[in-house]
matplotlib code that plots the C-alpha trace (Angstrom):
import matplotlib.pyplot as plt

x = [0.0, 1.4, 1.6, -0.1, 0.2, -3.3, -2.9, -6.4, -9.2, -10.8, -13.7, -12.2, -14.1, -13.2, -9.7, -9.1, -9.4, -11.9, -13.5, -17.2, -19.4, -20.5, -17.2, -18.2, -16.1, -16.9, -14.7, -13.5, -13.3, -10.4, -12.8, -9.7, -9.4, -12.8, -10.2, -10.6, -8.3, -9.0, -11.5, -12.9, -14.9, -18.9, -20.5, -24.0, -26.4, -24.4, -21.4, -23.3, -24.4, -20.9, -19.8, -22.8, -22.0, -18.5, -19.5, -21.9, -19.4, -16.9, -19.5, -20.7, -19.8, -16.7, -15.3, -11.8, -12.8, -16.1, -13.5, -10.6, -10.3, -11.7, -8.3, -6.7, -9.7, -8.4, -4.5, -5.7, -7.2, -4.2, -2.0, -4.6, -3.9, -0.1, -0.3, -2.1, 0.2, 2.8, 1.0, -0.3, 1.2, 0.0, -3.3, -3.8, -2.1, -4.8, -7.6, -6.8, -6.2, -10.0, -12.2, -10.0, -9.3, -6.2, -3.1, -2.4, -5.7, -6.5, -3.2, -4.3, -7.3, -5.9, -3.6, -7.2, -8.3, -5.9, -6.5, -10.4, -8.9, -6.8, -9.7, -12.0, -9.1, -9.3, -12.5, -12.7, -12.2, -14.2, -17.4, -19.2, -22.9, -24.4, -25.9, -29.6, -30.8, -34.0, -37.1, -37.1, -34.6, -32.4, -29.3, -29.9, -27.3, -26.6, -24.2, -23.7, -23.3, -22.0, -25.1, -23.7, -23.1, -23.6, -23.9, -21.6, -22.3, -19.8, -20.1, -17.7, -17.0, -14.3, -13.6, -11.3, -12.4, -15.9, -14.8, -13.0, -15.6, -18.0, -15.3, -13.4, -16.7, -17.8, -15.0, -14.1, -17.8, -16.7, -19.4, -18.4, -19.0, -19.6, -18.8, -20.0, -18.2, -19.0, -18.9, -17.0, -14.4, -13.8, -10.2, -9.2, -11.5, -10.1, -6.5, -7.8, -9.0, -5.9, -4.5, -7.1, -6.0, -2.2, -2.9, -4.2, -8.0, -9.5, -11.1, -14.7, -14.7, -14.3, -15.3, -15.6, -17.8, -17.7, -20.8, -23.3, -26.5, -29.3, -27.8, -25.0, -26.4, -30.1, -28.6, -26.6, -29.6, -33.1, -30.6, -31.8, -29.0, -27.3, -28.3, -27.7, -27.3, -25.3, -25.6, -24.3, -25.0, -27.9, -31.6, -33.3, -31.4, -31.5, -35.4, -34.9, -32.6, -34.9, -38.1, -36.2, -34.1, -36.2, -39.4, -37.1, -35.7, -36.3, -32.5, -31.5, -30.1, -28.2, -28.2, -25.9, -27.7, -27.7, -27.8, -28.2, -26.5, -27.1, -23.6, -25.3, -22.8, -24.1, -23.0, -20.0, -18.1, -14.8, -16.0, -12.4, -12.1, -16.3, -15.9, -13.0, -14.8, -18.0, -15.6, -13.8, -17.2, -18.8, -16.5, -14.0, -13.8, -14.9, -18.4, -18.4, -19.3, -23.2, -22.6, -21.3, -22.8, -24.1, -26.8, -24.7, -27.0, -25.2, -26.6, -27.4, -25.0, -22.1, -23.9, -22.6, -18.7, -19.1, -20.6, -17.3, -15.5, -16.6, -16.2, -12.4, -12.1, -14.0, -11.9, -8.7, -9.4, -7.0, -8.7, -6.8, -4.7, -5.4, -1.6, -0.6, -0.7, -4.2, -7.2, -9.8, -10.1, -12.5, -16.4, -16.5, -17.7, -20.3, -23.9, -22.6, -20.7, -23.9, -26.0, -24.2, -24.2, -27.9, -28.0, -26.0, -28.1, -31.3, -29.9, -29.4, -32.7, -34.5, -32.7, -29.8, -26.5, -23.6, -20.7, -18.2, -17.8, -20.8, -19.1, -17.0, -13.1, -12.0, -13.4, -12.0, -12.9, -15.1, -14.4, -16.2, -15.5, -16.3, -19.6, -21.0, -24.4, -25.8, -29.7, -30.9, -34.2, -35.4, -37.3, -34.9, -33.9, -30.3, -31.5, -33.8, -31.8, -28.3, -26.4, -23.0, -20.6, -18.5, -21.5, -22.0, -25.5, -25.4, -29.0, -29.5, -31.2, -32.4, -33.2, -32.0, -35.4, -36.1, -32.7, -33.3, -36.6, -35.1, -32.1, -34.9, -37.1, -35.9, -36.4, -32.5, -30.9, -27.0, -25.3, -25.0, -22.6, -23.1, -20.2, -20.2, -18.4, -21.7, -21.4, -24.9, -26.1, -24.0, -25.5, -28.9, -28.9, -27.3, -30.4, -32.6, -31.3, -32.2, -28.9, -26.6, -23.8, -23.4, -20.1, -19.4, -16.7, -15.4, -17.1, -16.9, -14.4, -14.9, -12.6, -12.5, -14.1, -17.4, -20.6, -21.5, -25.4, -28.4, -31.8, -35.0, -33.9, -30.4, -30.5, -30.9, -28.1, -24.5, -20.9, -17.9, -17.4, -19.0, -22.0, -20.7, -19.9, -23.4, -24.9, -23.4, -24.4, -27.0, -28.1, -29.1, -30.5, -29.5, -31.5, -30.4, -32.4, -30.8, -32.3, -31.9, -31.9, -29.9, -29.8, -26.4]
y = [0.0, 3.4, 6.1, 9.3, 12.0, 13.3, 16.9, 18.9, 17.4, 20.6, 22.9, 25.2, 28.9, 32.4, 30.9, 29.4, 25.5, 25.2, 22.5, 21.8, 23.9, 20.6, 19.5, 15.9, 14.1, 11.3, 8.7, 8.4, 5.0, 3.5, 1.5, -1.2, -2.9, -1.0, 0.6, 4.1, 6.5, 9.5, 11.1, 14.8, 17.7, 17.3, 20.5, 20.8, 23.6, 26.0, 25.7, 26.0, 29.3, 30.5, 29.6, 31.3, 34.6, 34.9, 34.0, 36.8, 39.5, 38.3, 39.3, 42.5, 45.5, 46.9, 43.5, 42.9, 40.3, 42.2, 45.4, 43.0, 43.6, 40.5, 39.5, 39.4, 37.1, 34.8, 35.6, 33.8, 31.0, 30.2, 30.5, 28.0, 25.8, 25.9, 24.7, 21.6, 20.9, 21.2, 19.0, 16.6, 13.0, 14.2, 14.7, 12.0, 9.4, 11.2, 10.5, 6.6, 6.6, 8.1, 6.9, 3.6, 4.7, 3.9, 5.9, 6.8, 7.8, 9.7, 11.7, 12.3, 14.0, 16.2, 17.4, 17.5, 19.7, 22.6, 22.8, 23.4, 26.0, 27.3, 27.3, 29.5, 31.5, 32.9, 33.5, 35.8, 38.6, 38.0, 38.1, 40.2, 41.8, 43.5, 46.4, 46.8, 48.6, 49.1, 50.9, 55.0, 57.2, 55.2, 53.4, 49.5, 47.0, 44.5, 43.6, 40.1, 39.9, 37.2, 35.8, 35.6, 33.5, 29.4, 26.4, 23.3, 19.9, 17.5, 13.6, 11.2, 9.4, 12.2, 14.2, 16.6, 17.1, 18.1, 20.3, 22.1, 21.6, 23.5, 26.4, 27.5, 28.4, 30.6, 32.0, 33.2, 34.9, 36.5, 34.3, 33.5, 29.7, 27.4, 23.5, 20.5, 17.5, 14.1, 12.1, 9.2, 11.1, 14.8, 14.8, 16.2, 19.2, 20.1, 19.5, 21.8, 24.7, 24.5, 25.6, 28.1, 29.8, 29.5, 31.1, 34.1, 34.1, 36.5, 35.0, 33.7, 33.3, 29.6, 27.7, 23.9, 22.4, 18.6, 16.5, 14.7, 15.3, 15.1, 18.1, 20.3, 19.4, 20.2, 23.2, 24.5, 24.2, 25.7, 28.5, 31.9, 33.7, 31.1, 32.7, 29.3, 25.7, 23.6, 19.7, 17.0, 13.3, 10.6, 11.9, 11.2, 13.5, 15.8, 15.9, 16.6, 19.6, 20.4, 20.8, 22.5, 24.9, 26.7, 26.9, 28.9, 31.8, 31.1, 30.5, 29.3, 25.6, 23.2, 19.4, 17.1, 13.7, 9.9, 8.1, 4.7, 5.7, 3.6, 3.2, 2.0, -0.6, -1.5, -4.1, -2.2, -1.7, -3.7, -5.7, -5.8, -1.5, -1.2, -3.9, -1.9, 1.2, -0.7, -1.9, 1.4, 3.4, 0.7, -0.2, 3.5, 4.4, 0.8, 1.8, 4.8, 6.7, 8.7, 9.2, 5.2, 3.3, 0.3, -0.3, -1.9, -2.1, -4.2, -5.3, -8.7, -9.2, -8.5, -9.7, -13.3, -12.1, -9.1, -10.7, -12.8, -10.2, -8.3, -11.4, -11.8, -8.2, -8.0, -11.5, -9.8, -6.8, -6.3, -5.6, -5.2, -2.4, 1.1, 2.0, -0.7, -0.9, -1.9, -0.6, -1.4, -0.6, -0.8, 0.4, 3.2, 1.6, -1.1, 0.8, 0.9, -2.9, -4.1, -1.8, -3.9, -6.5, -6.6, -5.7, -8.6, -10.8, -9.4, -10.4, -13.6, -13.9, -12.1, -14.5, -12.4, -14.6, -13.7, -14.1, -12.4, -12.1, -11.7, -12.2, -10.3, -10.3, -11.6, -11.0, -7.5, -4.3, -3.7, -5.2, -6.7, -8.9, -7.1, -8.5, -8.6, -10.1, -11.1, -11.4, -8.3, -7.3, -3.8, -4.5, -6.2, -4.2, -3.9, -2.3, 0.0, 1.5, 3.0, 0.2, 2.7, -0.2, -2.4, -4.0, -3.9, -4.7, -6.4, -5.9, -6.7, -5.0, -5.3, -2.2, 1.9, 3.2, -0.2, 1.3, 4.5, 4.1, 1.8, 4.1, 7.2, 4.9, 6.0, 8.6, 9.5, 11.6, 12.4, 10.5, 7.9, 6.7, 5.4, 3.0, 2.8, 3.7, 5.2, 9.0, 9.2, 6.9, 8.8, 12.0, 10.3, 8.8, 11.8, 13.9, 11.6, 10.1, 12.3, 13.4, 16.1, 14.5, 12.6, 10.7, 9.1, 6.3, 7.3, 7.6, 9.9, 12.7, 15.6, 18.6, 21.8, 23.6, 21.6, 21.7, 18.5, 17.8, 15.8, 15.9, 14.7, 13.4, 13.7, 17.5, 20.7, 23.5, 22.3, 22.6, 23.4, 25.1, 28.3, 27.2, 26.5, 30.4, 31.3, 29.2, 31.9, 34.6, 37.3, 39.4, 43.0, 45.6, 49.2, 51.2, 55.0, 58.5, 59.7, 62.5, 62.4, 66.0, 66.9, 70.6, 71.7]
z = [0.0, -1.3, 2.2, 1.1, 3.6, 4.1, 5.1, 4.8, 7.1, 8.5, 7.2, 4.6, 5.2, 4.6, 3.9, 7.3, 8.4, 11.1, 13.2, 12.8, 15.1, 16.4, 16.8, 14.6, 12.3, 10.0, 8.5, 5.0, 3.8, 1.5, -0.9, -1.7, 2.0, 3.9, 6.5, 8.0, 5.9, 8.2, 10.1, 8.1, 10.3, 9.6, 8.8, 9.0, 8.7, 11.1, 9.2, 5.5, 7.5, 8.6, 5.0, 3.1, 5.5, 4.3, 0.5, 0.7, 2.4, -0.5, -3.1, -1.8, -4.6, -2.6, -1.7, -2.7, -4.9, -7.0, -7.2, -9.3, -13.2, -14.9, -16.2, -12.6, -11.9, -15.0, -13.6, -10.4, -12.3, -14.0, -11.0, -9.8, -12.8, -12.1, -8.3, -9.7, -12.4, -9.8, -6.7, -9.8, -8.2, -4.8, -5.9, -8.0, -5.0, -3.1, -5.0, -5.2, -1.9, -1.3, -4.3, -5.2, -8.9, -10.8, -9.9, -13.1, -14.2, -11.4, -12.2, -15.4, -14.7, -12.4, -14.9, -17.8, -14.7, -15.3, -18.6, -17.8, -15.3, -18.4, -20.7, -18.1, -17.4, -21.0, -20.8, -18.2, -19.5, -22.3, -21.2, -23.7, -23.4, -26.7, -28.2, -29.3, -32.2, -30.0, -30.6, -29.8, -28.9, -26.7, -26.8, -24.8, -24.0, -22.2, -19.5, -17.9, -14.5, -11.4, -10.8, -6.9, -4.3, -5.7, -3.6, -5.6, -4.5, -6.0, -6.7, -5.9, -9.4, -10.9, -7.7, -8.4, -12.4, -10.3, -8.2, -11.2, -13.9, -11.3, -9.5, -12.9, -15.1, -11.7, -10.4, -13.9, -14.1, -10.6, -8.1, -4.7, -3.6, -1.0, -1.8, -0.1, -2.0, -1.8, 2.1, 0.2, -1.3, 0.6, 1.1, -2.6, -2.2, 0.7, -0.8, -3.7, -1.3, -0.1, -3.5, -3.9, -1.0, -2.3, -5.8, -3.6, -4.0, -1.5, 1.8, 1.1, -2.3, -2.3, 0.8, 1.4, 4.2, 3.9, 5.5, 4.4, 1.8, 4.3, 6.3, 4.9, 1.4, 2.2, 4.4, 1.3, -1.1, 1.4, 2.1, 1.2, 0.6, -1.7, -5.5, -7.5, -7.1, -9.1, -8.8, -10.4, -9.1, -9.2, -10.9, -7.8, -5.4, -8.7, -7.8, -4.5, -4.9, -8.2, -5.7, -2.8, -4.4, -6.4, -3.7, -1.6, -3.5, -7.1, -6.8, -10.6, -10.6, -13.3, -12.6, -14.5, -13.8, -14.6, -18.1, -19.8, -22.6, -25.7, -28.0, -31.5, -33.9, -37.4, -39.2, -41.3, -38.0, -37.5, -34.7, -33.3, -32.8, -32.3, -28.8, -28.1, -28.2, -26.6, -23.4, -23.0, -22.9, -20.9, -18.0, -18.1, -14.0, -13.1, -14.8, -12.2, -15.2, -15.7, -19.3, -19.6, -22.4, -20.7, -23.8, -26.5, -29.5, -32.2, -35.9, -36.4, -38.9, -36.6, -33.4, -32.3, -33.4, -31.2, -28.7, -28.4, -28.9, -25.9, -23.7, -24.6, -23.7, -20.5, -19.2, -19.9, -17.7, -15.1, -11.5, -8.3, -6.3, -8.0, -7.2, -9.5, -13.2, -13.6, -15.5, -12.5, -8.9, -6.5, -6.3, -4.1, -1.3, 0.3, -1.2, -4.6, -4.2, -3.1, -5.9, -8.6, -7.3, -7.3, -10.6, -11.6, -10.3, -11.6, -15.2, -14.1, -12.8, -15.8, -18.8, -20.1, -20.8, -18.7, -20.9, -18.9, -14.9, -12.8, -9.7, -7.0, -6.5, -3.2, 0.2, 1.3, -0.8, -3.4, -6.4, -9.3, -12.0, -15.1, -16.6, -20.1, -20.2, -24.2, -25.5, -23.4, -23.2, -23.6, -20.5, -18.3, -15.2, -16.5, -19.7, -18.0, -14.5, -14.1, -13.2, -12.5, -12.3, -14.4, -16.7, -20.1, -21.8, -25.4, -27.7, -30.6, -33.3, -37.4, -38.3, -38.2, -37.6, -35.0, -32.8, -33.3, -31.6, -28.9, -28.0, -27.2, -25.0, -21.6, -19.1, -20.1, -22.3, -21.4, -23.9, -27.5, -29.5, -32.6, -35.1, -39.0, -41.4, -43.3, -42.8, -43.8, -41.5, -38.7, -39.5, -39.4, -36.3, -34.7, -35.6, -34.5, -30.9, -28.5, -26.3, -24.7, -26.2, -29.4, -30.3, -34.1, -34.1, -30.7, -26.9, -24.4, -26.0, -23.5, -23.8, -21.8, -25.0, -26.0, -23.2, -21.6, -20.4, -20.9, -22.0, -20.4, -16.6, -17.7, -15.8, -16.5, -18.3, -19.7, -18.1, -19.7, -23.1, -23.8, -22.1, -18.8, -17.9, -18.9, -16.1, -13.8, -15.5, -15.3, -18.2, -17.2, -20.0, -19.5, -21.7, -22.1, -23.0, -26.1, -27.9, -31.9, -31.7, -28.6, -27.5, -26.2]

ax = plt.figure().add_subplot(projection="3d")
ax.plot(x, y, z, "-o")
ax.set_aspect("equal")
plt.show()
């Protein structure tokens, strides 16, 4: 077992590390042997209160932060970006350590996270309104505004891409935040505040109150000063924050939600680089993934070769210590082990063919063989729910219009994928399916530049891209008096 030295354990507010006002703690599990990793400070609603206090003070007009130039704001986003870059291996070490992902995948997305930071950086001080050839004698405009203080509450699949996919688009508008990260993985938020306060952001503007959903979370989102809410985890807490939020202050919210992503392969595919593309957007982060495509639609003409295909590829799957050269760790902990678990079974039960798996790995942490099941239903639980771990569902279909139809009917919409070397058929089926994100001969490509969302129960608004910084944006029309004959 790799030693990571855990530094950060405290509440992070108004740039200072406090306890709890309750003085509680809560453990932090390492999801490859179940031990106790460390014990983090449990904020509730008094500390959500403490944090929303200094967030607002940080946001009033003559704060030191509202009165910097919009470039120094992108200046302090790219020193931000450097002090990752620079703590990368600690941060990623960290994160296995916490969430149980590979070593060196969880470096690499620390380092994808400065370049978000980068990209927001740039945009900072290009935050444009317009002018409006309006009616009469006036001169209107419009000027985009912070849209204040926002409540973040992170998941714990990609914790520190999260935290940065939600603080760079805001801080770069010029909001002030308070951050309640996931209970199963806190500790890289709190090694990330650290850096905030490092690059020189002013006290307040980014706080971080770790706890628990039922009380900092529902604290952070019923709070009336808190001007927007940003969310991204399972639909059905979406809902909750969805019918709380709003009923207390019209506060604006985005949700980035759950999927059962449909990846579509016709019959002109190469089977070999289709079940390659099939397993990477299938099982990527142990299946931790909510725009995973876990509905793997395949022709008939291809079906029985891919089918084997897939199998080969699931068996050969390396699973075992994340800080070893391995492309699997651990499910994040004993819910979601037991989650998939269920799911398993419920193919099993309901008549789809496990080809691959289906089983745990060993008897300490919370590993899983990865599965492929064959001859899935439409209506078979595993086609139907988010399964969010390492198991891939194989249908097959005749017909363009017959998958077309199959890959719209469910209550999702984040993500599809589609395989062929028919550009016409691409293009086709890229009208027609109905999600945020479309890929064509390739699965999940997601770049700093190009927004990322979902229809239907999917959520609500887009991160990243162009898109992101409008979700914490206000637009304000000034409309001037101007006379077409002024007297002087």
């Amino acid at each position: 077992m790799v030693k990571v030295d855990v530094k950060y354990t405290k509440l992070f507010i108004n740039n200072e590390w406090v306890d709890a006002v309750s003085k509680k703690t809560f453990p932090t599990i390492n999801p490859q042997d179940e031990s106790i990793i460390t014990h983090v400070a449990e904020g509730d609603k008094a500390d959500i209160d403490i944090a929303v206090s200094a967030a607002v003070k940080a946001f009033h007009r003559y704060s030191e932060w509202r009165k910097l130039d919009a470039s120094q704001r992108g200046r302090l986003l790219l020193k931000l970006a450097d002090l990752i870059e620079r703590d990368v291996e600690y941060l990623g070490q960290l994160e296995t350590l916490d969430n149980g992902k590979p070593v060196a995948n969880a470096i690499g997305e620390a380092g994808w996270s400065a370049q978000i930071i980068r990209y927001y950086a740039g945009k900072a001080d290009k935050i444009l309104g317009n002018t409006i050839p309006a009616d009469g004698e006036v001169l209107s405009m419009t000027i985009k505004e912070p849209v204040g203080v926002c409540g973040q509450i992170l998941p714990w699949n990609y914790p520190i891409p999260m935290f940065v996919w939600k603080i760079a688009p805001a801080l770069a508008a010029g909001c002030t935040l308070v951050i309640k990260p996931a209970e199963q993985t806190p500790l890289t938020a709190l090694a990330l505040a650290a850096l905030v306060k490092e690059a020189g952001f002013p006290p307040g503007v980014v706080n971080v109150v770790p706890g628990y959903g039922p009380t900092a979370g529902a604290a952070l989102t019923n709070h009336p000063r808190v001007d927007k809410m940003a969310f991204t985890g399972s639909t059905e807490v979406g809902r909750i924050i969805m019918s709380g939020a709003p009923s207390v202050n019209l506060k604006r919210v985005t949700l980035e939600l759950g999927g059962k992503s449909p990846l579509v392969i016709f019959n002109d595919a190469d089977v070999d680089k289709a079940a390659e593309i099939a397993h990477r957007a299938a099982f990527s982060n142990a299946g931790q993934c909510c725009v995973a495509a876990t509905r793997t639609y395949v022709q008939s003409g291809i079906y029985d070769a891919f089918i084997a295909k897939a199998a080969e590829i699931a068996k050969k799957r390396t699973v075992g210590n994340p800080y070893t050269d391995v492309q699997q760790g651990p499910q994040i902990d004993q819910e979601m082990f037991s989650k998939v678990m269920g799911y398993i079974k419920a193919g099993k039960e309901q008549g789809a063919r496990c080809v691959a798996g289906g089983d745990r790995i060993g008897k300490v942490g919370f590993f899983i063989q990865p599965t492929v099941f064959a001859d899935v239903k439409d209506d078979m639980k595993i086609a139907r729910e988010e399964i969010f771990g390492p198991v891939q569902s194989i249908l097959k279909f005749e017909t363009f219009d017959e998958v077309v139809d199959r890959a719209n009917d469910s209550n999702y919409g984040l993500g599809a994928g589609v395989i062929t070397k028919d550009i016409t058929v691409a293009l086709a089926f890229v009208k027609h399916v109905r999600a945020g994100s479309v890929w064509v001969n390739t699965y999940e490509h997601v770049t700093p530049q190009t927004p990322f969302g979902g229809f239907r129960e999917s959520g609500i608004g887009r991160e990243m891209g162009e898109e992101g910084i409008l979700q914490y944006l206000e637009n304000k029309t000034v409309t001037i008096s101007v006379p077409k004959q002024p007297t002087f």
